[in-house]
KOLGU-606029 format. One line per 5 residues: number of its first residue (from 1); their letters; for each residue x, z, y of C-alpha. Coordinates in Angstrom, 3 decimals, decimal comma. Layout:
N
NUM> A> X Z Y  ...
//
This chain:
307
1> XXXXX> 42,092 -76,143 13,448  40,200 -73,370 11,706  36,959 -72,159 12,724  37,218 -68,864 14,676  34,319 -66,937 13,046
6> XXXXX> 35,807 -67,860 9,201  39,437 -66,765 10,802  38,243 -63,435 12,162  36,151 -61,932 8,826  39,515 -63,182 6,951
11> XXXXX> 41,610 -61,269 9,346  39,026 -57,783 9,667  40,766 -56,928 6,278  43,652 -54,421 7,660  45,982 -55,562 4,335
16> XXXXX> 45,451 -59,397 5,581  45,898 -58,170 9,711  49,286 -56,772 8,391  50,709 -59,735 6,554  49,563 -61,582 9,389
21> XXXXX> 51,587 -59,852 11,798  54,285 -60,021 9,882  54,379 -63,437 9,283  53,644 -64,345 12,883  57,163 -62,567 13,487
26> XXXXX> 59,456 -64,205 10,105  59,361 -65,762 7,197  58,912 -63,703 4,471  58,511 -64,207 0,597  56,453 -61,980 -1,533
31> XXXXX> 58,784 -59,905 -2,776  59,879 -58,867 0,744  56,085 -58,580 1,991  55,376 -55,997 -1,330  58,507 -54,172 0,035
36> XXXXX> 57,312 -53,863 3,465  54,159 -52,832 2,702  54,297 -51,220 -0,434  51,580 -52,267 -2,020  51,496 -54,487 -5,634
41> XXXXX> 52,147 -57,820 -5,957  49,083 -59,163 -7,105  47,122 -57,982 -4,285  49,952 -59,345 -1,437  49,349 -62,499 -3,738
46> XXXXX> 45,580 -62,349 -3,750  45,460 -62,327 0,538  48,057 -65,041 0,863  46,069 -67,291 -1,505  42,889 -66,518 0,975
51> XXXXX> 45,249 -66,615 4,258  46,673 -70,253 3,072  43,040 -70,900 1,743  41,849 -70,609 5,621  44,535 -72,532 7,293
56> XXXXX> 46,768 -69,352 8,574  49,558 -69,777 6,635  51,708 -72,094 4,598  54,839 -71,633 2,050  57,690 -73,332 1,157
61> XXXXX> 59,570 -73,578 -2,160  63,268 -72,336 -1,887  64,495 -72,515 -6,074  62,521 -69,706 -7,584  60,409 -68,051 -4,372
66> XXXXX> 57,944 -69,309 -2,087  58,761 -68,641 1,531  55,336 -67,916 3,732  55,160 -68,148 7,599  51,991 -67,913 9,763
71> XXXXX> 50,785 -71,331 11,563  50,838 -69,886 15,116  48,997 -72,833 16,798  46,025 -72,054 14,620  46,127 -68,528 15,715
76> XXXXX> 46,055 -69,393 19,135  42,318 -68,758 19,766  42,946 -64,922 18,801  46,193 -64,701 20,386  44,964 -62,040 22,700
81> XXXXX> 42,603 -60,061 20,417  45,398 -60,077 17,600  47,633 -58,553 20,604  44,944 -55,767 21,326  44,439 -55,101 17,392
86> XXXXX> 48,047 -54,609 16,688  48,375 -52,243 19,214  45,674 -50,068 17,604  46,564 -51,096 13,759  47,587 -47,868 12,613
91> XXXXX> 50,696 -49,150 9,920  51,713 -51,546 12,801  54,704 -49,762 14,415  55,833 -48,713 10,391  55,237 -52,108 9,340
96> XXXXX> 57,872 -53,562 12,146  60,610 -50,494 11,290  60,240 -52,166 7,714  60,370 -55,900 8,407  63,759 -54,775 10,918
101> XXXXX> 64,945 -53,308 7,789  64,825 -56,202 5,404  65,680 -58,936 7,601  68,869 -56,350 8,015  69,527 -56,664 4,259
106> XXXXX> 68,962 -60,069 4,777  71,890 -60,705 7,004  74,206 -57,893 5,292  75,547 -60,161 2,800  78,974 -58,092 3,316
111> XXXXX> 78,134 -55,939 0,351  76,850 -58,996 -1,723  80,104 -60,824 -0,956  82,359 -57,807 -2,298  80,788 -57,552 -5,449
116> XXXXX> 81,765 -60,902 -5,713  85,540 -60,158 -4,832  85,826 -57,014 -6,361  83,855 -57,693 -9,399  86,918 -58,001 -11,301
121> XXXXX> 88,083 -54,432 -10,261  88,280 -52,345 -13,617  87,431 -55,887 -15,964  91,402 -56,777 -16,168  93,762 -53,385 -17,221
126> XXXXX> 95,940 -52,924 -14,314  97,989 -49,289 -14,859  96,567 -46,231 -12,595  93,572 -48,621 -10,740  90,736 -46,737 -11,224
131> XXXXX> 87,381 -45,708 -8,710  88,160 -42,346 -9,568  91,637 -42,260 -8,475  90,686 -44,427 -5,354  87,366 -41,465 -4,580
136> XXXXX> 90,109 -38,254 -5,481  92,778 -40,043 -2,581  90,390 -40,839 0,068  88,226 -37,396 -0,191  91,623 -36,002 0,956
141> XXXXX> 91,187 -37,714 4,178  88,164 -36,266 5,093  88,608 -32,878 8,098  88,071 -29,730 6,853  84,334 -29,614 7,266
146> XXXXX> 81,560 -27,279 6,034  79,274 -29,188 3,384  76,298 -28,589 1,947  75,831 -30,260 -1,568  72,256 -29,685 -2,172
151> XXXXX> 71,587 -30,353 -5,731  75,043 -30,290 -6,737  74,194 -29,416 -10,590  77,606 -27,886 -12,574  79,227 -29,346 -9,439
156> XXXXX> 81,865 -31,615 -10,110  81,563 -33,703 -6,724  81,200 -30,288 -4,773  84,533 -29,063 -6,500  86,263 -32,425 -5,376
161> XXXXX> 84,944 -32,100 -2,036  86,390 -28,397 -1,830  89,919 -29,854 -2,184  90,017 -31,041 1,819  86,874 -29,648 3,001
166> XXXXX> 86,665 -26,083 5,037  84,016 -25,283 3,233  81,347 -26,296 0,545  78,389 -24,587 -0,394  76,952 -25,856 -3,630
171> XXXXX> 72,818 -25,510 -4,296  71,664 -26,170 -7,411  68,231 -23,979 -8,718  69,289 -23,558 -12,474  70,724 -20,327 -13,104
176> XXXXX> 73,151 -21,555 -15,880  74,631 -24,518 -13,217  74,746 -21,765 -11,180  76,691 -19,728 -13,407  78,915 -22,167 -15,029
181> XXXXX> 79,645 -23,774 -11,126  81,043 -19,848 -9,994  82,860 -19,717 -13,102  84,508 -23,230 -12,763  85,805 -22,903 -9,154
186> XXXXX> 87,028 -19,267 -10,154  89,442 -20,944 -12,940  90,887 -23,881 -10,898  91,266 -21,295 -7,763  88,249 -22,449 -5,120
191> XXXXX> 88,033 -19,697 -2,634  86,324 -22,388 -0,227  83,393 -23,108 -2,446  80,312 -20,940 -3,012  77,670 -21,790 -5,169
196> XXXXX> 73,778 -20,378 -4,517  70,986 -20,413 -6,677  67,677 -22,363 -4,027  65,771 -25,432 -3,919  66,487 -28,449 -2,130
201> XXXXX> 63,367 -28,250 -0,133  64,297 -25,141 0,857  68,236 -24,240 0,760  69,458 -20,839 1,248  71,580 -22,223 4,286
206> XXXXX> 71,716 -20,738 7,591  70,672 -23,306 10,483  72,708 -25,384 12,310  75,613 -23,980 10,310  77,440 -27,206 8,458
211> XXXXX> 78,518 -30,442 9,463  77,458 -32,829 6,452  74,330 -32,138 3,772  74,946 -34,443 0,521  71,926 -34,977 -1,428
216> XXXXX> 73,705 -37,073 -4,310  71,320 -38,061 -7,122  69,426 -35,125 -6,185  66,403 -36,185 -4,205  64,752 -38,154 -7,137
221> XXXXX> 64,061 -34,580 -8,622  62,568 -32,857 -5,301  58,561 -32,115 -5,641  58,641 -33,170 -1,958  61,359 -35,379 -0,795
226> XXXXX> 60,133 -35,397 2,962  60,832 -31,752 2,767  64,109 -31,663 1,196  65,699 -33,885 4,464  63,224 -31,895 6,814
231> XXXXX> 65,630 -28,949 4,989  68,990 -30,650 5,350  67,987 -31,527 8,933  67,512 -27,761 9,611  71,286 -26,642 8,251
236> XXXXX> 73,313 -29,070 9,881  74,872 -28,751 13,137  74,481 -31,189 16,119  75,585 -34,721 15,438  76,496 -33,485 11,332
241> XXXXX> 75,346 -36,119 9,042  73,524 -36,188 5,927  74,238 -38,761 2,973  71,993 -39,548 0,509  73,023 -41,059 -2,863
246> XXXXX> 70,400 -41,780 -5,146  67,943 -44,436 -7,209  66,478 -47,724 -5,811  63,350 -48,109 -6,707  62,633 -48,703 -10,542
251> XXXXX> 60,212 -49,106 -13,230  62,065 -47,515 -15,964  59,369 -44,298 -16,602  61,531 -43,338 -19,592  63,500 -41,413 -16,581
256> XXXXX> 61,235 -39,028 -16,093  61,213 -37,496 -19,499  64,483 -38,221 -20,197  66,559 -37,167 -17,140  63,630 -35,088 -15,357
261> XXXXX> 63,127 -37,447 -12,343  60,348 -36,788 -10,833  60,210 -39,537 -8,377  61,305 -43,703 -9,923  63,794 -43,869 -7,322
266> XXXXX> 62,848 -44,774 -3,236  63,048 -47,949 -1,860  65,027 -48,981 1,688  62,328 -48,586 3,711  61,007 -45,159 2,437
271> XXXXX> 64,481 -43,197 2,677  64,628 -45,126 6,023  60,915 -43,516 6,895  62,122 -39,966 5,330  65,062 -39,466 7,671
276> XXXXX> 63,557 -40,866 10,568  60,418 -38,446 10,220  63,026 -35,654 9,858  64,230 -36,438 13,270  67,873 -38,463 12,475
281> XXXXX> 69,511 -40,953 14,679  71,701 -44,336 13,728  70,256 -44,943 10,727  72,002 -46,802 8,102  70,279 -47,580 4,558
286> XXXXX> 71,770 -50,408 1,755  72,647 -51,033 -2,019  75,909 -49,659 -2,825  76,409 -50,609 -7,034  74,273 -52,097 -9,862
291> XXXXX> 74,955 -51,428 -13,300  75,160 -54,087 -15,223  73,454 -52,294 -18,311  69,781 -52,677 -18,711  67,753 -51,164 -16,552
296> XXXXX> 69,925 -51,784 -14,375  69,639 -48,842 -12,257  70,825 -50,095 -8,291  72,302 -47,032 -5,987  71,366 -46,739 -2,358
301> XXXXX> 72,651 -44,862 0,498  71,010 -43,656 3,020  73,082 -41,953 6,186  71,481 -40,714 9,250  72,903 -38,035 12,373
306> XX> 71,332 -35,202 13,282  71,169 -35,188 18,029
//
């Protein structure tokens, strides 16, 4: 059993207290713990080699990661102070939303198991199969709802929404997007879609007035992503939904000067934090594709209802 004065100077370090806490509640391998908390690798690293040092926590090897869970019985002397101190830890509620979300991913293997299945979709020629002809016949199933697509560039997607929807209103804050959008939808005859020249993080949409906000491969460009759902929150109507499409998070800086991304993509857990702060309800946040192409870039999506 560890001494308790050695345990509590490891555990006054608020990075240690949180891995702690987590641990105490699953088993967790780095990689999961620097997605939870967001911090680097090395320093996760750096507290678990002190924590495992002292007694607090041990591993095991599963093929290439190293599983770590707390050793409760030692903690026992603390049990009550470590009850008090994650009450008043700060990142302690944020920290649980997190560690909910991966153990989520964990068990959603239902995406994992139809890239398996499908992966053969599009690798063998099989006459008129195609994503794009499967995404043109079930957008015609949607109602004819009003939707926003904020960030909707020349609008392609916003013109293939138009063909069931009631309404779309395309945003884009390029002038010449802007221009060549109006000009497209005038040829191929959309009287339902209006384009408007605004920001995401500030869309010139009245409130309350449409029933789904798409952000698709937009938000990675917003100055202030937090704003930009804060925004789509604001337009939609009672229980409307927004959808987010966009970037898991990568290392590939070449994006930034090469597509203008401002932000290397978000991971689970901060989309999950963005809509929540906004103020939406059943949220749902996983993986959707990864191309196969170096870097590899994974999509998420992110779907949440406005009360």
């Amino acid at each position: 059993m560890p001494s308790i004065l050695p345990m509590m100077r490891l555990l006054s370090e608020p990075t240690r207290l949180r891995i702690m806490f987590l641990l105490m509640e699953e088993e967790l391998t780095v990689a999961e713990l620097q997605e939870i908390l967001g911090m680097a690798q090395s320093r996760i690293s750096a507290s678990l080699a002190q924590l495992r040092r002292q007694g607090l926590v041990t591993d095991r090897r599963v093929g290439k990661n190293s599983y770590y869970t707390a050793l409760t019985s030692h903690l026992e002397p603390l049990r009550k102070t470590l009850s008090v101190a994650q009450k008043e830890l700060p990142e302690s509620s944020r920290d649980q939303r997190a560690l909910k979300l991966i153990l989520y991913k964990r068990r959603d293997r239902a995406a994992e198991y139809f890239d398996k299945l499908a992966g053969k979709f599009g690798h063998s020629y099989v006459p008129g199969r195609s994503w794009q002809a499967l995404a043109h016949g079930l957008l015609r199933l949607l109602p004819p709802l009003v939707i926003a697509d904020l960030g909707a560039g020349e609008g392609t997607l916003s013109q293939l929404l138009a063909r069931s929807a009631s309404k779309v209103i395309a945003i884009d804050n390029s002038p010449k997007m802007v221009a060549f959008g109006k000009k497209t939808a005038k040829q191929n005859g959309f009287k339902n879609l209006e384009y408007r020249l605004g920001d995401i993080e500030s869309p010139p949409i009245e409130d309350s007035s449409v029933d789904i906000a798409l952000l698709s491969q937009a938000l990675h460009h917003a100055s202030s992503p937090q704003q930009a759902i804060d925004a789509a929150f604001r337009i939609l109507k009672p229980k409307g939904k927004i959808l987010i499409l966009d970037l898991s998070s990568h290392n590939y800086e070449q994006a930034k000067k090469l597509y203008a991304h401002v932000w290397l993509g978000f991971s689970s857990i901060e989309l999950h934090e963005f809509l929540r702060k906004a103020g939406f309800v059943n949220l749902e946040v996983y993986p959707v594709e990864r191309e196969q192409k170096t870097p590899h870039f994974e999509t998420i999506l992110a779907i949440g209802v406005k009360p």
